[in-house]
DRENTORKOL-3810 file (N, C-alpha, C; in nm, 4 decimals):
REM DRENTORKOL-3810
@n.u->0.1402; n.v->1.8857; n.w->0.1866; ca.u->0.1603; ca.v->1.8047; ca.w->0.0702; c.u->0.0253; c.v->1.7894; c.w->-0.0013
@n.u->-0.0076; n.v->1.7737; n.w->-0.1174; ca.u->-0.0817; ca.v->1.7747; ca.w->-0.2367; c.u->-0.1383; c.v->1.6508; c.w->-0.1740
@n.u->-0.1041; n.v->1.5852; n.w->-0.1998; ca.u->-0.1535; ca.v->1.4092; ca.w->-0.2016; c.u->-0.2451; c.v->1.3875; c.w->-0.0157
@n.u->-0.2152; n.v->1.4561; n.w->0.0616; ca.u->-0.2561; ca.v->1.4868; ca.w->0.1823; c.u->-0.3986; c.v->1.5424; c.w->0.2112
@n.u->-0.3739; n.v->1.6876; n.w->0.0782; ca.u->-0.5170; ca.v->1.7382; ca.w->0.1237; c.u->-0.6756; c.v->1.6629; c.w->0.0463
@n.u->-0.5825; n.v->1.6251; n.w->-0.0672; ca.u->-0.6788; ca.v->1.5205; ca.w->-0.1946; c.u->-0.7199; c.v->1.4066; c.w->-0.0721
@n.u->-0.6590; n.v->1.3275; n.w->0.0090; ca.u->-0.6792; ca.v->1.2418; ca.w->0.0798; c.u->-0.7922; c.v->1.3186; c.w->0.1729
@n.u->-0.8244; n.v->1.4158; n.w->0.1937; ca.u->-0.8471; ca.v->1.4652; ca.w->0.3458; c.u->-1.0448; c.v->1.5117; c.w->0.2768
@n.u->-0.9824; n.v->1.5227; n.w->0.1049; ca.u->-1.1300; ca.v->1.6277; ca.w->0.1088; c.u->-1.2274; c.v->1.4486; c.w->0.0834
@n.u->-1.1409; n.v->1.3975; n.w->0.0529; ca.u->-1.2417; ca.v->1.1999; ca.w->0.0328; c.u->-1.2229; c.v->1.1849; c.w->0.1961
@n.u->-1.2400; n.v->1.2152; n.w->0.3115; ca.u->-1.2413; ca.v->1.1149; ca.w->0.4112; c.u->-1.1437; c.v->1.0519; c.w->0.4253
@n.u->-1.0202; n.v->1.0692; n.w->0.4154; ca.u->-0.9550; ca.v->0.9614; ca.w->0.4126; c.u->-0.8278; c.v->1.0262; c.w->0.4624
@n.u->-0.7046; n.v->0.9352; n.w->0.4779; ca.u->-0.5693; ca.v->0.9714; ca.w->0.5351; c.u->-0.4376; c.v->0.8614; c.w->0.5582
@n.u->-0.3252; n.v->0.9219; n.w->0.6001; ca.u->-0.2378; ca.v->0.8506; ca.w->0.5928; c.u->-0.2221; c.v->0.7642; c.w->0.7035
@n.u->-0.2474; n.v->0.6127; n.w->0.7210; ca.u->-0.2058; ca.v->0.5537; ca.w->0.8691; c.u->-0.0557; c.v->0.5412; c.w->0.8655
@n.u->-0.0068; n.v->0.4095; n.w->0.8362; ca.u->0.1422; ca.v->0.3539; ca.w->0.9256; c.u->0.1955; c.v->0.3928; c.w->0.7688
@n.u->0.2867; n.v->0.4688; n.w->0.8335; ca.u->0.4112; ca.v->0.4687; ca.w->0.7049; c.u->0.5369; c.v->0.3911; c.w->0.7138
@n.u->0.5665; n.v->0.3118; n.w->0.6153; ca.u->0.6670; ca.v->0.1774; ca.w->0.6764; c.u->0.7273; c.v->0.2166; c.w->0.5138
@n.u->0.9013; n.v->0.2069; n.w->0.6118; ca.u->1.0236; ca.v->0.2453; ca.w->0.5544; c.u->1.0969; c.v->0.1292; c.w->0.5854
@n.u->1.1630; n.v->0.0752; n.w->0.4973; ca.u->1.2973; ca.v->0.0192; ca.w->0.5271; c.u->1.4340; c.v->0.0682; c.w->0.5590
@n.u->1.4573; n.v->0.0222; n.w->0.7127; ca.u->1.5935; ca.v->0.0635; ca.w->0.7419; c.u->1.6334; c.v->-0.0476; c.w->0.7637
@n.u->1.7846; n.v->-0.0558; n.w->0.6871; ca.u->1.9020; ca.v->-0.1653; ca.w->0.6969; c.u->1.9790; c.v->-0.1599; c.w->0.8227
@n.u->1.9444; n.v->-0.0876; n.w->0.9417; ca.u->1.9975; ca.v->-0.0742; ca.w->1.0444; c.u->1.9009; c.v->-0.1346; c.w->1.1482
@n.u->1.8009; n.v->-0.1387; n.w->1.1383; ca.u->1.6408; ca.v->-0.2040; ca.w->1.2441; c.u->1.5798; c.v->-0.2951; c.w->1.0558
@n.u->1.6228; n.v->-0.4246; n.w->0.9973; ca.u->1.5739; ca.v->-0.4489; ca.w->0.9648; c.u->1.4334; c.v->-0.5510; c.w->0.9644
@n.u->1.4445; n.v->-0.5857; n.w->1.1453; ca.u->1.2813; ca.v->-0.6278; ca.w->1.2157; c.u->1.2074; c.v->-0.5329; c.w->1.1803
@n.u->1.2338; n.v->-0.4128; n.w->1.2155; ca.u->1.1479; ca.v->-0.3077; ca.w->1.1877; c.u->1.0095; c.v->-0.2797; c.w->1.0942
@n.u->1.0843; n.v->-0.3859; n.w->0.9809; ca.u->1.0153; ca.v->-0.3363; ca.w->0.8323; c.u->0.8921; c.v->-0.4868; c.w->0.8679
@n.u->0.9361; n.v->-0.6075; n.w->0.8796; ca.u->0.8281; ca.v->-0.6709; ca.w->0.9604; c.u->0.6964; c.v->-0.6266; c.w->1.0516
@n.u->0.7847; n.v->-0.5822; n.w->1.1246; ca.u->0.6825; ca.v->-0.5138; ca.w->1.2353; c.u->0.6112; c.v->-0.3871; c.w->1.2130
@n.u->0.6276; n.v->-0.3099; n.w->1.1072; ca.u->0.5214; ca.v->-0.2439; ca.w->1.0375; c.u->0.4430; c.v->-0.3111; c.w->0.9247
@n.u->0.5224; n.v->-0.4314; n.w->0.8938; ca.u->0.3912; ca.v->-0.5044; ca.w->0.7528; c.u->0.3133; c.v->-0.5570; c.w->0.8744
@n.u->0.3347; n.v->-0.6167; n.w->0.9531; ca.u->0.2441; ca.v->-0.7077; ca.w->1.0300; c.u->0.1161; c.v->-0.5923; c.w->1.1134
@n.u->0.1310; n.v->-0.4626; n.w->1.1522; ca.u->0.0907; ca.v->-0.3996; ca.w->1.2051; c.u->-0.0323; c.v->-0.3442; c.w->1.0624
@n.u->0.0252; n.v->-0.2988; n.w->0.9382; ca.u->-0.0012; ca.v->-0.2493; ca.w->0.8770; c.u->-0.1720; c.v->-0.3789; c.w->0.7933
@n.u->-0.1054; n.v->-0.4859; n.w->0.7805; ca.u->-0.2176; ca.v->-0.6505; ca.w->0.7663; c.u->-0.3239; c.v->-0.6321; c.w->0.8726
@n.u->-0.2411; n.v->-0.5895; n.w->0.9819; ca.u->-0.4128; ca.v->-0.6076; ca.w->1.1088; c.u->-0.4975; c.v->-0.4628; c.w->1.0735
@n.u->-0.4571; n.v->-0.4005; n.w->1.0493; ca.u->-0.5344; ca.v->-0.3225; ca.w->1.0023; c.u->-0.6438; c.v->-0.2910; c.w->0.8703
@n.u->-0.5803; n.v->-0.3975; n.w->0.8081; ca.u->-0.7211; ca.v->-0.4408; ca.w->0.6987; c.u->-0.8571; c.v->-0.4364; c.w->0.7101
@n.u->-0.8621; n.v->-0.4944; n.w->0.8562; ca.u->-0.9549; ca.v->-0.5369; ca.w->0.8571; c.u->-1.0938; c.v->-0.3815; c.w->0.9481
@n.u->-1.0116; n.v->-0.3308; n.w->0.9506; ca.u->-1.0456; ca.v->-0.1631; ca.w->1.0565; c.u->-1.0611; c.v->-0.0868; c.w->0.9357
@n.u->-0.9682; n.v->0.0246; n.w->0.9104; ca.u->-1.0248; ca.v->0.1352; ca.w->0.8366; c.u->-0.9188; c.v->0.1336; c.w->0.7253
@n.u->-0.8369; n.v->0.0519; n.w->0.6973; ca.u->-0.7294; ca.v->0.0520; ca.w->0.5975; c.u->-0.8113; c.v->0.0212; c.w->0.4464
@n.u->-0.8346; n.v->0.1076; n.w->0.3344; ca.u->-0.8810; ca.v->0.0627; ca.w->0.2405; c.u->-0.7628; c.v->0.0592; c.w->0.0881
@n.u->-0.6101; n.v->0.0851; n.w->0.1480; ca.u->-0.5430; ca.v->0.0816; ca.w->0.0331; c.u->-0.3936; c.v->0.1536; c.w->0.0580
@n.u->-0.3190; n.v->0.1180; n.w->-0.0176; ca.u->-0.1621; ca.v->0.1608; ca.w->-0.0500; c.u->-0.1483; c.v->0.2968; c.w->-0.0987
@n.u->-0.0720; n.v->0.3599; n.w->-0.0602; ca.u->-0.0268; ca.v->0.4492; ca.w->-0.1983; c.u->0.1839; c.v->0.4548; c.w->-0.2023
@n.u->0.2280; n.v->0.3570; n.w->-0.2668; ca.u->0.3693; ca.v->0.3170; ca.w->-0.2911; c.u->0.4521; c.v->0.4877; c.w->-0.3520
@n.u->0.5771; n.v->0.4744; n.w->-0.3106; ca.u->0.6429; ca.v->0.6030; ca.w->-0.2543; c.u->0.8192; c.v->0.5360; c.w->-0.3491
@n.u->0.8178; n.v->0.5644; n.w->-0.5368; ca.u->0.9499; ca.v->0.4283; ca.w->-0.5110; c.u->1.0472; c.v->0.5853; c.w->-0.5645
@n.u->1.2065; n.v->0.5516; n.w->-0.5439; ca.u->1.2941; ca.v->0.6383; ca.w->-0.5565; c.u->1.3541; c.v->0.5522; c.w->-0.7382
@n.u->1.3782; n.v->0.6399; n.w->-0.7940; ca.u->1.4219; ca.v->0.6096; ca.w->-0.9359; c.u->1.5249; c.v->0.6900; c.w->-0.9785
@n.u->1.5937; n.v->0.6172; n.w->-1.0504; ca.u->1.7414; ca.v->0.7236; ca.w->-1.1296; c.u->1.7239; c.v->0.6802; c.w->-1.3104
@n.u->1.7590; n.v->0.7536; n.w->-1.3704; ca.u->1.7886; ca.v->0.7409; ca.w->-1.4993; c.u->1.9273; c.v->0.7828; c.w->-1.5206
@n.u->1.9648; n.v->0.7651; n.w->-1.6674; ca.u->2.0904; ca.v->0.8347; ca.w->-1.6838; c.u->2.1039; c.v->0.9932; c.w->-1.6621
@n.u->2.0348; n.v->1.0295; n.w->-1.6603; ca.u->2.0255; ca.v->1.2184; ca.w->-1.6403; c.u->1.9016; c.v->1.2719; c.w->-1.5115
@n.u->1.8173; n.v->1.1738; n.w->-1.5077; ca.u->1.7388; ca.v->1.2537; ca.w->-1.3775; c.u->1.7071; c.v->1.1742; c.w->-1.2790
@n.u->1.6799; n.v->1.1904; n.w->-1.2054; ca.u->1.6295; ca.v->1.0986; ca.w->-1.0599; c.u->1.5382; c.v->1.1718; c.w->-0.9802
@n.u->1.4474; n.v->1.0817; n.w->-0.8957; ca.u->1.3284; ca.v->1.1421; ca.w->-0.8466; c.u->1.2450; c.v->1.0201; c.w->-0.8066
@n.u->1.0847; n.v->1.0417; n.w->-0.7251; ca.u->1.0602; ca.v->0.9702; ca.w->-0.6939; c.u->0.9131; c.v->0.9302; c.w->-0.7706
@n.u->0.8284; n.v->0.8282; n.w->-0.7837; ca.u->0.7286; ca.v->0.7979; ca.w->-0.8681; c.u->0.6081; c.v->0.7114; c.w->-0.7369
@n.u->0.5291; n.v->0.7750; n.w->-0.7369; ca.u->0.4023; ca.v->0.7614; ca.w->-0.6919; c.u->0.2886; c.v->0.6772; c.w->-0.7612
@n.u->0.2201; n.v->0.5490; n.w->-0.6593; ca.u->0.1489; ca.v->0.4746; ca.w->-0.7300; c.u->0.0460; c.v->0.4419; c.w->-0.6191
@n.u->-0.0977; n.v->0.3877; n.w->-0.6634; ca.u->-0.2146; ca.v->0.3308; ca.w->-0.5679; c.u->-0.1558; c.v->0.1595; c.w->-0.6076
@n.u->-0.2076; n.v->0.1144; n.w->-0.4409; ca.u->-0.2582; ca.v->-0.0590; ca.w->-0.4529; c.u->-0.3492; c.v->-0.0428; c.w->-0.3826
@n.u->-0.4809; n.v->-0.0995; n.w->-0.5023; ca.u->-0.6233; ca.v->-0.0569; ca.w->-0.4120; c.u->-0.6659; c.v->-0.2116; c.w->-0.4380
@n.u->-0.8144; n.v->-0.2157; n.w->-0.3470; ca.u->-0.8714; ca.v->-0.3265; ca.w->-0.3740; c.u->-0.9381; c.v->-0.3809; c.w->-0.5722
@n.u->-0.8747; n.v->-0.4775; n.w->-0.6249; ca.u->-0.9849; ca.v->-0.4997; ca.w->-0.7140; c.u->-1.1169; c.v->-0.4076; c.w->-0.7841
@n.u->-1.1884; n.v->-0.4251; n.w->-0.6718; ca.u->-1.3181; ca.v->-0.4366; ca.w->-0.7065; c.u->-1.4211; c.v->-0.3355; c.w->-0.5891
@n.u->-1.4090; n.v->-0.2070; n.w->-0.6219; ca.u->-1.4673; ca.v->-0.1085; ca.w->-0.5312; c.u->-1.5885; c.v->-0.0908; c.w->-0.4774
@n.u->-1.6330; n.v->-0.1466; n.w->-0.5740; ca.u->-1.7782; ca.v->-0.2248; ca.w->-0.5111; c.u->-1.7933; c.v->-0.2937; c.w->-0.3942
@n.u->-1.7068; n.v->-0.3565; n.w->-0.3731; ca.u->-1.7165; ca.v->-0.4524; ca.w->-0.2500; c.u->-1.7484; c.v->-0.4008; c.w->-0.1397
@n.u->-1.7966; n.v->-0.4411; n.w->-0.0170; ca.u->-1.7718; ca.v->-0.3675; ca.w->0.1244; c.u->-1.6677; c.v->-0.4319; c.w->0.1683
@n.u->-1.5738; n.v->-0.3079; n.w->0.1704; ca.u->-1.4263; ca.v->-0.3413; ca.w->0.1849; c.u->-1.3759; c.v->-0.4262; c.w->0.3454
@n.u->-1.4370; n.v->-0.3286; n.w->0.4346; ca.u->-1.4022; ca.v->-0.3982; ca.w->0.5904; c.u->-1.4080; c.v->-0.5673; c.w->0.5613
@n.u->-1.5664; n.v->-0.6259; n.w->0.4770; ca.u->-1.5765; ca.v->-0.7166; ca.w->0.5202; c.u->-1.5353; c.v->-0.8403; c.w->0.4427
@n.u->-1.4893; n.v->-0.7852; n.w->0.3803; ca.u->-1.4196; ca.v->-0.8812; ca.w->0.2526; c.u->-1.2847; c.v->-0.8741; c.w->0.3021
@n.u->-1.2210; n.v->-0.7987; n.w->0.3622; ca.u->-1.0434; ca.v->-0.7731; ca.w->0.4454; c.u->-1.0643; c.v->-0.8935; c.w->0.5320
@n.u->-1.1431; n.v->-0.8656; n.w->0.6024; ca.u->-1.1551; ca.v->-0.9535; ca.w->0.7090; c.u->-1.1882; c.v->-1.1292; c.w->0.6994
@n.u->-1.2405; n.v->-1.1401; n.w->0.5815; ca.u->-1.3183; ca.v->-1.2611; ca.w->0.4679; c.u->-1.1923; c.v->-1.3581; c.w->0.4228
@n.u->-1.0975; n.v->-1.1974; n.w->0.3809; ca.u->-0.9677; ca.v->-1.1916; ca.w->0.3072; c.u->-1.0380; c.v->-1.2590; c.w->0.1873
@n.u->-1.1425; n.v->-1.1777; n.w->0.1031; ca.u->-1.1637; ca.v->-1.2015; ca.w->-0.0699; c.u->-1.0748; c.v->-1.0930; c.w->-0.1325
@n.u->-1.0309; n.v->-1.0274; n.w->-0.0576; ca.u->-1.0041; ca.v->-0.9076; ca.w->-0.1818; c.u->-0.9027; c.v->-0.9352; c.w->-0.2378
@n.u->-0.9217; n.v->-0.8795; n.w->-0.3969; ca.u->-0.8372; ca.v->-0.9080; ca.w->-0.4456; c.u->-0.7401; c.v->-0.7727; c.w->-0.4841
@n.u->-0.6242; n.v->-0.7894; n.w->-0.4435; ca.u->-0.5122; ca.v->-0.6296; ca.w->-0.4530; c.u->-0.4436; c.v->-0.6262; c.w->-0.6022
@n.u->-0.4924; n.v->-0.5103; n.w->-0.6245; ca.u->-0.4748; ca.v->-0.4607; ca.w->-0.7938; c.u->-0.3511; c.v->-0.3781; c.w->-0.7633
@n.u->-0.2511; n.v->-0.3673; n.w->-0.8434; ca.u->-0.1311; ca.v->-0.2654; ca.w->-0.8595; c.u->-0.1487; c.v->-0.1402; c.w->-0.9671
@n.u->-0.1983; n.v->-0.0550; n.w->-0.9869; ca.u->-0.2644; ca.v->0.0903; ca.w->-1.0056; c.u->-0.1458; c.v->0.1906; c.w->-1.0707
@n.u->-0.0225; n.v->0.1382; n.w->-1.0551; ca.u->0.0861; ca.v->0.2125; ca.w->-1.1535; c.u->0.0822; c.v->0.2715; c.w->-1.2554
@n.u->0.0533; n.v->0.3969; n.w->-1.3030; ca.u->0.0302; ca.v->0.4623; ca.w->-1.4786; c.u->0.1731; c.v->0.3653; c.w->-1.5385
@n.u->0.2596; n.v->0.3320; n.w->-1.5035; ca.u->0.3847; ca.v->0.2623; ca.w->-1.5744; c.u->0.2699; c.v->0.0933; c.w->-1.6489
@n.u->0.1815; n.v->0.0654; n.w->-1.5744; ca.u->0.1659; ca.v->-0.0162; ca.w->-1.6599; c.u->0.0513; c.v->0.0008; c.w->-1.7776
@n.u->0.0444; n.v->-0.0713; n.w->-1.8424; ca.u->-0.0332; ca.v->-0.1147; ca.w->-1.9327; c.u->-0.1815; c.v->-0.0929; c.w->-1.8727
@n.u->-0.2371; n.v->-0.1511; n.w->-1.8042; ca.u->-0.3192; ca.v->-0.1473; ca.w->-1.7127; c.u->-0.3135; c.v->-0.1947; c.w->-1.5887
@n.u->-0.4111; n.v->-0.1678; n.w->-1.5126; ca.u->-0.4368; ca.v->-0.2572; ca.w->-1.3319; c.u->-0.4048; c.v->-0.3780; c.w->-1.3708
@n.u->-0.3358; n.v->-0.4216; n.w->-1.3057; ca.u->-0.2625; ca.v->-0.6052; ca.w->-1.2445; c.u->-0.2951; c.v->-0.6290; c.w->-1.1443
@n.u->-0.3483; n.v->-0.7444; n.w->-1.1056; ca.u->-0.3481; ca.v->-0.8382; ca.w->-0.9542; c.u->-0.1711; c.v->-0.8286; c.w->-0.9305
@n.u->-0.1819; n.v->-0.7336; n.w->-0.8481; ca.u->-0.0493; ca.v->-0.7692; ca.w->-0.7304; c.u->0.0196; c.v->-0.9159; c.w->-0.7249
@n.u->0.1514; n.v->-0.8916; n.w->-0.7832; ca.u->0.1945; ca.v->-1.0608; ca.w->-0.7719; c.u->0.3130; c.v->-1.1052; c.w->-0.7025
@n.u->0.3729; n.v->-1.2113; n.w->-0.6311; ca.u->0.5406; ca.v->-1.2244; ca.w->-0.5942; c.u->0.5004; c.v->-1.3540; c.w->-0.5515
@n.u->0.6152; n.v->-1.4122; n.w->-0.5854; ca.u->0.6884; ca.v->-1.5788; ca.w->-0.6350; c.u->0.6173; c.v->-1.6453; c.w->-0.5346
@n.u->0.4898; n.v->-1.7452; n.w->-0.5472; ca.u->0.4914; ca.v->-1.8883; ca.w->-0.4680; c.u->0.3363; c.v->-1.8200; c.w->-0.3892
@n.u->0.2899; n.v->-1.6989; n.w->-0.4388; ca.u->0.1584; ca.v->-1.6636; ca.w->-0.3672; c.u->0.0676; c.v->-1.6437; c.w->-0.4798
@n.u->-0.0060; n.v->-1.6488; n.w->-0.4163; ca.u->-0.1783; ca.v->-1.6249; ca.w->-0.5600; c.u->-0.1926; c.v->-1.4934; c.w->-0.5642
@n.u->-0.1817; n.v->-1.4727; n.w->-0.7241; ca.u->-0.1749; ca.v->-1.3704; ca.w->-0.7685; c.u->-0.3031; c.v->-1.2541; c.w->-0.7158
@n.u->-0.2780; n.v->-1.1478; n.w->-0.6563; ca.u->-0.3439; ca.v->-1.0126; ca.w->-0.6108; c.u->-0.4248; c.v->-1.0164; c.w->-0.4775
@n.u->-0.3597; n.v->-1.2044; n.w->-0.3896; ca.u->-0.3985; ca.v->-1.2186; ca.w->-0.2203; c.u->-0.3489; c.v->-1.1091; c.w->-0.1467
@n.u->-0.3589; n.v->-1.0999; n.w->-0.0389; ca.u->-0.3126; ca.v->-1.0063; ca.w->0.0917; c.u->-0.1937; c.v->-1.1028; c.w->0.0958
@n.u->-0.1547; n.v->-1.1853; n.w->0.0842; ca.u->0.0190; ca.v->-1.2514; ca.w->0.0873; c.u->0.0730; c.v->-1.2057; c.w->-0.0307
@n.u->0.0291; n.v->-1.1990; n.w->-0.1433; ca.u->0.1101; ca.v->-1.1463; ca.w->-0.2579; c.u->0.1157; c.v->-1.0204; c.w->-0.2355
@n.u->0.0076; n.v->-0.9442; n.w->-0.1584; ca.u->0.0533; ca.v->-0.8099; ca.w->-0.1657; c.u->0.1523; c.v->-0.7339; c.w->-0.0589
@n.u->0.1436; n.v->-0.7882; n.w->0.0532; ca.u->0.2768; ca.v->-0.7966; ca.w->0.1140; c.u->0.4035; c.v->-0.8096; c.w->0.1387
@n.u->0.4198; n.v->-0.9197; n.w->0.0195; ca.u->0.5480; ca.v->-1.0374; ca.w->-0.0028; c.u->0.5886; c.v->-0.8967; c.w->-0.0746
@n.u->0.4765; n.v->-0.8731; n.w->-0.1969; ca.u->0.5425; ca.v->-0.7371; ca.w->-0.2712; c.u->0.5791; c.v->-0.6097; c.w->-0.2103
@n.u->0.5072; n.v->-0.5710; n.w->-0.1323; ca.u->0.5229; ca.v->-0.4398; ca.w->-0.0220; c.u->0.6825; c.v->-0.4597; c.w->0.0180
@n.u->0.6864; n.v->-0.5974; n.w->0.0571; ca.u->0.8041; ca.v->-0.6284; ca.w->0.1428; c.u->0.9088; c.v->-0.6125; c.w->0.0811
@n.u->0.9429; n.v->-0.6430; n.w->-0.0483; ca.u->1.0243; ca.v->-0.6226; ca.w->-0.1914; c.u->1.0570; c.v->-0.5088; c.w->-0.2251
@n.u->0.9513; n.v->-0.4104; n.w->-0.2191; ca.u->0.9570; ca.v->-0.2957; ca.w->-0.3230; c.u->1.0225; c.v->-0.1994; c.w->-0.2083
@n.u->0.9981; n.v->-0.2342; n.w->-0.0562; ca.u->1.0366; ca.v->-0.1516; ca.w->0.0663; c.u->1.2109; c.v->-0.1489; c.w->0.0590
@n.u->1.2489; n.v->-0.2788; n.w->0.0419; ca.u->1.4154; ca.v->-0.3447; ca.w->0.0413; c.u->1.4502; c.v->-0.2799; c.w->-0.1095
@n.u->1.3884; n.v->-0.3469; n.w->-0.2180; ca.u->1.4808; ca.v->-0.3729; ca.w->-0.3221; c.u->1.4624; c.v->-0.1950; c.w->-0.3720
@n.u->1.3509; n.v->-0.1405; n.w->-0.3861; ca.u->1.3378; ca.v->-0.0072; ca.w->-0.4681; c.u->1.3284; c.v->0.1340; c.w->-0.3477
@n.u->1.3773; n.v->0.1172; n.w->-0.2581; ca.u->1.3796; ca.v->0.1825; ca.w->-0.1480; c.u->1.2235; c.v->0.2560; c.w->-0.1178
@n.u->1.1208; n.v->0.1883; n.w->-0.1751; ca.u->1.0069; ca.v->0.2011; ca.w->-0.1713; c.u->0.9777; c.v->0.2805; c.w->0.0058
@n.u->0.8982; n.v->0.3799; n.w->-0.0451; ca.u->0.8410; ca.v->0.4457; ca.w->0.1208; c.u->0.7095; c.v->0.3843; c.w->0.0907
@n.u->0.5986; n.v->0.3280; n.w->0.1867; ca.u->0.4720; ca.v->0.2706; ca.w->0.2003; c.u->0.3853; c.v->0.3470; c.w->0.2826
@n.u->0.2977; n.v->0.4217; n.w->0.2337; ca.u->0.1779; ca.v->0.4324; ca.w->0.3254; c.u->0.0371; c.v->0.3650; c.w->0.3257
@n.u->-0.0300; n.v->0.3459; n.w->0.4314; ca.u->-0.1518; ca.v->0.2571; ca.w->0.4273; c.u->-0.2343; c.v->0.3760; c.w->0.4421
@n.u->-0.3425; n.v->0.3564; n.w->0.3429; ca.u->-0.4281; ca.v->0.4257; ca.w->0.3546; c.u->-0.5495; c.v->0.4192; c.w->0.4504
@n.u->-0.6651; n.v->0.4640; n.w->0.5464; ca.u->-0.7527; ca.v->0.4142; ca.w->0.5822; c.u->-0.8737; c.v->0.5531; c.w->0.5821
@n.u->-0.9773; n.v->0.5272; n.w->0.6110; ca.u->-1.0531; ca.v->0.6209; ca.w->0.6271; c.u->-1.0081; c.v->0.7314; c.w->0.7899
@n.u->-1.0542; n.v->0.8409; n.w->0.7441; ca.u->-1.0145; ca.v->0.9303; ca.w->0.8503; c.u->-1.1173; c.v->0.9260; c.w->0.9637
@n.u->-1.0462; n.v->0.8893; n.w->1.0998; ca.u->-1.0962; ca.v->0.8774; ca.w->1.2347; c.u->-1.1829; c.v->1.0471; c.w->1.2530
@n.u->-1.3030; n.v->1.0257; n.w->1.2953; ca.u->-1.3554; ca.v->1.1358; ca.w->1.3265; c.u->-1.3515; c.v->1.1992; c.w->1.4305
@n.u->-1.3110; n.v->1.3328; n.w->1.4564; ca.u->-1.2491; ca.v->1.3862; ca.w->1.5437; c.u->-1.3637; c.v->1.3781; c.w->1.6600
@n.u->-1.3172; n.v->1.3581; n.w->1.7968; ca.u->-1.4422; ca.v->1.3654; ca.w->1.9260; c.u->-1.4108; c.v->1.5002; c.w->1.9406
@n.u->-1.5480; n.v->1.5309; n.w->1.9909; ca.u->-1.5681; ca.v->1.7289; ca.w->2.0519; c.u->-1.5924; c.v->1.6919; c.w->2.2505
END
């Protein structure tokens, strides 16, 4: 896959990929919760996976949720929990702080609550991004 080797020539790669199934719906929990502890390790970002129909075509649309502010040193601000999670969609207008009902707009709870949404409601596939583990010889 395209999006695989672009990941591979930056250092970087796919960790936990979390799907919603309506048959194990703990499931989808127990990969957000797995997917949060990892913030704080080598996870530096999303890349959202959503399925779409129109009246004539259907297909799927690819998007980043990265940190804010790239500048930051990411490990230690995860771990701080300052960062702030931007939604990276060409559909919008521009980057948005990540938002969903009753959390502060672009927290690690808003961006979850949303993960958690877009997994159920838009049959969203999720991968976490992190830096790539270096191989031992």
């Amino acid at each position: 896959m395209v999006i695989i080797g672009a990941l591979k020539k930056r250092g970087l790669e796919f960790g936990h990929h979390i799907i919603y199934n309506p048959c194990s719906p703990e499931r989808l929990q127990e990969d957000m919760d797995a997917a949060r502890a990892d913030l704080g390790n080598s996870a530096i970002g999303f890349i959202v996976n959503e399925a779409w129909k129109n009246w004539i075509f259907s297909g799927h649309h690819w998007y980043a949720i990265a940190p804010q502010d790239t500048q930051v040193e990411f490990h230690e601000a995860a771990i701080n929990k300052d960062i702030l999670w931007q939604n990276r969609d060409s559909k919008l207008a521009k980057p948005t702080l990540v938002e969903a009902p009753g959390k502060e707009a672009g927290s690690t709870d808003a961006l979850f609550a949303y993960l958690m949404k877009r997994a159920r409601e838009a049959e969203a596939q999720i991968f976490l991004v992190r830096t790539a583990a270096k191989a031992s010889l």
